[in-house]
Structures are given as C-alpha cells and as structure tokens.
PLY file of the C-alpha trace (Angstrom):
ply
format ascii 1.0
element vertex 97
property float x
property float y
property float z
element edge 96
property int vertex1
property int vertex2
end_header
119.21 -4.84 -19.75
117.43 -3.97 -23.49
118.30 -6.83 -24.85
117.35 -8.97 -21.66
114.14 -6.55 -22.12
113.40 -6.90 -25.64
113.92 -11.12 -25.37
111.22 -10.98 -22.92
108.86 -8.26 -25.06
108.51 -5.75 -21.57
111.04 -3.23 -23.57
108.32 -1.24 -25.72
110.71 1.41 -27.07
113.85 3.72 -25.93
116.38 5.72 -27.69
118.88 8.79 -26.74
117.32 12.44 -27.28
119.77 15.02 -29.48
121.26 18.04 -27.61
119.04 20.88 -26.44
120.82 23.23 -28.86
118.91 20.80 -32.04
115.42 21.20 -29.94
112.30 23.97 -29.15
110.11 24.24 -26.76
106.53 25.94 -27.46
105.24 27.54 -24.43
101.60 28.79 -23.74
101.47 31.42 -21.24
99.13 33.84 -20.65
96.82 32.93 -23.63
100.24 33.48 -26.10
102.27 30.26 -28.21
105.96 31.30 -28.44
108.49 28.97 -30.33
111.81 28.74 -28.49
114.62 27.58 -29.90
117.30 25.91 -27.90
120.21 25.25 -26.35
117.93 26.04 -23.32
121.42 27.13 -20.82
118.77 27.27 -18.46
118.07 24.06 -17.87
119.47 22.71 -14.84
118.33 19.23 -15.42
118.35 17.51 -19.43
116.69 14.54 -20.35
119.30 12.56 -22.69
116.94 9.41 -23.18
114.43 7.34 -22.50
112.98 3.97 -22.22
109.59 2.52 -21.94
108.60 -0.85 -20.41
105.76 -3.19 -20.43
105.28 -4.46 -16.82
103.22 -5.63 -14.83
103.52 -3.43 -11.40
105.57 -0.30 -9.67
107.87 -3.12 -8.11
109.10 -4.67 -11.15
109.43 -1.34 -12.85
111.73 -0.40 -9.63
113.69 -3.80 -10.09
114.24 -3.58 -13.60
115.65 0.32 -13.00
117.80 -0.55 -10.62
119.40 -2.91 -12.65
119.46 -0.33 -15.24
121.22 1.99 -12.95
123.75 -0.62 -11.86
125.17 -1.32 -15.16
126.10 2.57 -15.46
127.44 2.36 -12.45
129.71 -0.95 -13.38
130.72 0.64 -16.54
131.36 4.53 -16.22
132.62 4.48 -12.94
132.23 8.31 -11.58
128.80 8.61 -13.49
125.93 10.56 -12.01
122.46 10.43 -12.57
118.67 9.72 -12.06
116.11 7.84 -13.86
112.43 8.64 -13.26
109.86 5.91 -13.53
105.87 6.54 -14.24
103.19 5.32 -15.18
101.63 6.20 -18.95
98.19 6.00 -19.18
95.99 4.42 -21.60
92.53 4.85 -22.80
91.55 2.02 -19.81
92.64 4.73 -17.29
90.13 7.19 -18.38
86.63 5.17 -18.16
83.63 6.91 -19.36
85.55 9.44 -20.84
0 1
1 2
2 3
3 4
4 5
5 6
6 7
7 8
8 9
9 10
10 11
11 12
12 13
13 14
14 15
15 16
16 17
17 18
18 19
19 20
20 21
21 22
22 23
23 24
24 25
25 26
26 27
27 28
28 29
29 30
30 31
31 32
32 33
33 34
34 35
35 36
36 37
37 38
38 39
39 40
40 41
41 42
42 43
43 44
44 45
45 46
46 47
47 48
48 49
49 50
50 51
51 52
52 53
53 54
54 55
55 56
56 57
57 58
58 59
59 60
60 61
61 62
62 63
63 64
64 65
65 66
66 67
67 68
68 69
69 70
70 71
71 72
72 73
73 74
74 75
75 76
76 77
77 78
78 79
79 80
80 81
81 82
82 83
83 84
84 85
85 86
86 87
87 88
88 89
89 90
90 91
91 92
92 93
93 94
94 95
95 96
C-alpha cells in the first residue's frame, strides 16, 4: 500500500519507531520537567510506526487503512493490532489565530 501510496503522492511520510528502551519521555506535572528514560514496562500499548497520508476525506483515510490492515493480516497470519487514524491540523485550521 506505500508504494501504491507514494505513486499516487497521498503517502507524505512513515517509518518504524525504535524500542521504548532507546526513547524518553519528558513529563510536566505539577509545574516540574522530569526526563524519563525508557523501556517504559508500563506501557500497555507501544506505538511501533507510523504513516501519514494526504487525502482528501475521513472515508478515504478509512479505505486506505483498511487495506493497510488487510495486508498484515494476509501476510502474518495470527497478527494483532490497531491503527489509529486523525486528522493533523494545519495553520488553515486555526483562522485568526
């Protein structure tokens, strides 16, 4: 689906994310930035990658995932997982601002 993505020039960018244990998070909690280095064993949910898509509504961006989600399915059978579409905004969402 990237390549059928980047022919037609909706595929903007994507790539995999390293494991938690190369990452940090900074978190700002009561006023206080604290630096925390990973693996995060906490997590119950990881993001490994992520893709982003030039189209033109919420349908096609539903179409295109499930296609997405298809070919995992097709090729590593016994595969679980969830993709998460939204919306990025741009300077045009924020008028006046």
């Amino acid at each position: 689906i990237s390549e059928e993505a980047t022919k037609a020039g909706t595929m903007v960018e994507g790539g995999g994310l390293a494991p938690t244990a190369l990452g940090a998070r900074v978190r700002l909690s009561r006023g206080q930035l604290a630096v925390i280095d990973g693996p995060f064993t906490e997590a119950k949910e990881v993001v490994g990658g992520y893709a982003m898509f030039e189209l033109k509504s919420k349908e096609e961006a539903v179409e295109s995932t499930l296609r997405f989600m298809e070919l995992h399915r097709e090729h590593w059978p016994g595969w679980e997982g969830e993709t998460e579409i939204r919306q990025v905004f741009g300077p045009e969402d924020f008028p006046g601002a």
